[in-house]
N, C-alpha and C positions, 0 to 999 in steps of 0.2 A: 501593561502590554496587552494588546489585543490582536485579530486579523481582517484581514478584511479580503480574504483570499476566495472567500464563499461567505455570504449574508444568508443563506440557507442555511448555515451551522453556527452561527453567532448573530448577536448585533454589530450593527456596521459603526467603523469608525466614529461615527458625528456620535450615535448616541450613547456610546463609552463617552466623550468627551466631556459631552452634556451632564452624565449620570456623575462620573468621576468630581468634576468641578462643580458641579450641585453639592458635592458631599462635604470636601474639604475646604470648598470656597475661595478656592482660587483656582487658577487652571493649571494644570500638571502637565510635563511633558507626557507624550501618550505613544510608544512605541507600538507601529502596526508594520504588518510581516502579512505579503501574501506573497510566498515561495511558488511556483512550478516544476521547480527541478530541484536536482539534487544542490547544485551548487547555487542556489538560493537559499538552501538549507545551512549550508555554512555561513554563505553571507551574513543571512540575519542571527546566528550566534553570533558573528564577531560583530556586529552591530549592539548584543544585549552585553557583550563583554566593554564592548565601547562607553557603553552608557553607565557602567555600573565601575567604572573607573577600572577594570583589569584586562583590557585588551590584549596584553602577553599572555593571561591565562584562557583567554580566548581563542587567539592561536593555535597552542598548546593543545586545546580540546579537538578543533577542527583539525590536526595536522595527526592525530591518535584515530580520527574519525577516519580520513581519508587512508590512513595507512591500512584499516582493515579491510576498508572497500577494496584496494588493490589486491589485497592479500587474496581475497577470493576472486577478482576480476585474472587476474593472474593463472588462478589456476583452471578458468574454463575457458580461457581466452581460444585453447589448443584443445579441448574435447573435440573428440570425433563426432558427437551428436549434439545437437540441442532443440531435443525436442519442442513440440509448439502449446502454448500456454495462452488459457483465457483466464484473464484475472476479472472477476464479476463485482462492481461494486455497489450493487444495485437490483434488487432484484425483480422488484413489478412497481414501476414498469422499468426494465432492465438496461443496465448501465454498466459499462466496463470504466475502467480502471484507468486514470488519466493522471495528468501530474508527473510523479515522480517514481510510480508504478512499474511502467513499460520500460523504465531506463534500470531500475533494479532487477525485472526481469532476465534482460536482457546482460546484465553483469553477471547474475545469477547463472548462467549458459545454458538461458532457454530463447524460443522464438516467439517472440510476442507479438499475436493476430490481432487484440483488439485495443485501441485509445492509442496517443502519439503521447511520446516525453517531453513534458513542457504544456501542454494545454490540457485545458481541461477536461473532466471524464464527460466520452460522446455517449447519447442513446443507445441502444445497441438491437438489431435486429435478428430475433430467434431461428429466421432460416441463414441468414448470415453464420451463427455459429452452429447450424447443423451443415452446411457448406464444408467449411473450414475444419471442422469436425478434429478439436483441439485432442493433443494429446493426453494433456494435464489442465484441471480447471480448479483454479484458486479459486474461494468464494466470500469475500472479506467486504461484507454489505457498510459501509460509513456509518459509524457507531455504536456497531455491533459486536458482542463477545459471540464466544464460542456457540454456547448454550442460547444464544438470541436467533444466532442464524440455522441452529439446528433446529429449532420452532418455525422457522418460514422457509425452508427451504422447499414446501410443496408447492409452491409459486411458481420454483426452477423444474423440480422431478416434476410436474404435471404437466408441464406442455409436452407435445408432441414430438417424439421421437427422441428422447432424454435417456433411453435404455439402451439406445442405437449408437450412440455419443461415443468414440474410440474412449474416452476418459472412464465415465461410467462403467463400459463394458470390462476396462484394464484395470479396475480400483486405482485411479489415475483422479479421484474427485477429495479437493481436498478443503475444509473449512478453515479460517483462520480467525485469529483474533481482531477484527480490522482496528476495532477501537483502541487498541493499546498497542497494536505495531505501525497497520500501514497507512490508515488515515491519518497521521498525525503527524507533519513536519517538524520532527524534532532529530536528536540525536537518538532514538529508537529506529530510526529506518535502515541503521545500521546492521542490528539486530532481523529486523526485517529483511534486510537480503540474504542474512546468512540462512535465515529460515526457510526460504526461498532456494535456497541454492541446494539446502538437504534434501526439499521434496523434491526438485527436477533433476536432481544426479546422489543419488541416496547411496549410491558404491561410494562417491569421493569427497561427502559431508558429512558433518552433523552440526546441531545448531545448537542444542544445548536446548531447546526449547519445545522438545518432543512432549505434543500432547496440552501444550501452554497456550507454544504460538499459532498453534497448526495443529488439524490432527485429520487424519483421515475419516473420508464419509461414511458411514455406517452401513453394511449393507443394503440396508432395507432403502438406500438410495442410489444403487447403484444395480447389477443386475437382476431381471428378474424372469 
């Protein structure tokens, strides 16, 4: 199995292909997956459940997956608020959060300002989100743990007007794990919402993954 959703985070199809049938000397079927959305995410489970002869229990998995989502989608559906959220997936030069991001967000019962569900993450421009001046700001850089994006995060707090930032100012700035939640189309993104959905309404969640998946910014990046 490979992707070919982004040749910026892997090799691309042909040279899995190449590399794989160089090894074992014949050519292998070669299952590749580039999701956008959430329900490409299931697709291509039931596509790897297809291929590995258990398609019912691929179902099964997707039908457990999608039951959670609602479960939460359900209960913000009717919040009085949802506040507004930049999810940053990139940080110099800076990039929001595209994919399947902005649609978890948005299940989550927040308002997502930047990147559209389904395409891929846009550039993103610094007075745009001093503009926009989010309530909440995710910061889940593509490939990064916790402890990676707390090491660059002076990239973010040093530009201009970053103390001014309604987030910043509300300890409203939040780092996450991108690498093992939300960069990753898998059945994690499930996980991922719920984690999502504790930081943007913290009265009516928890994720089970306080301080894992997510943890709040540290002072010394937030007011000063």
């Amino acid at each position: 199995m490979t992707q070919s959703q982004c040749e910026v985070c892997a090799v691309s199809l042909s040279e899995v292909e190449q590399a794989v049938g160089g090894w074992v000397g014949f050519q292998p079927r070669v299952l590749s997956f580039a999701p956008n959305a959430l329900a490409d995410v299931w697709n291509d489970i039931l596509k790897v459940a297809g291929a590995l002869g258990v398609a019912e229990r691929g179902e099964e998995v997707v039908a457990r997956l999608k039951d959670r989502v609602e479960s939460i989608a359900a209960r913000t559906r009717h919040l009085p608020q949802r506040p507004s959220v930049a999810c940053i997936e990139w940080l110099d030069p800076l990039m929001a959060a595209g994919n399947w991001v902005p649609e978890l967000v948005e299940l989550a019962g927040g308002l997502n300002l930047f990147g559209e569900g389904g395409k891929h993450s846009p550039w993103l421009n610094w007075e745009s989100v001093r503009e926009r001046d989010p309530e909440i700001m995710v910061i889940l850089p593509c490939g990064f743990d916790i402890e990676r994006t707390r090491r660059e995060m002076p990239s973010l707090t040093d530009r201009p007007g970053w103390k001014s930032l309604r987030a910043a100012k509300n300890g409203g700035v939040y780092l996450a794990d991108g690498n093992r939640f939300f960069n990753r189309p898998g059945p994690r993104l499930v996980e991922s919402l719920e984690i999502l959905a504790a930081l943007i309404h913290p009265a009516v969640f928890t994720s089970g993954h306080e301080g894992v998946g997510a943890r709040k910014a540290a002072s010394e990046f937030l007011r000063g």
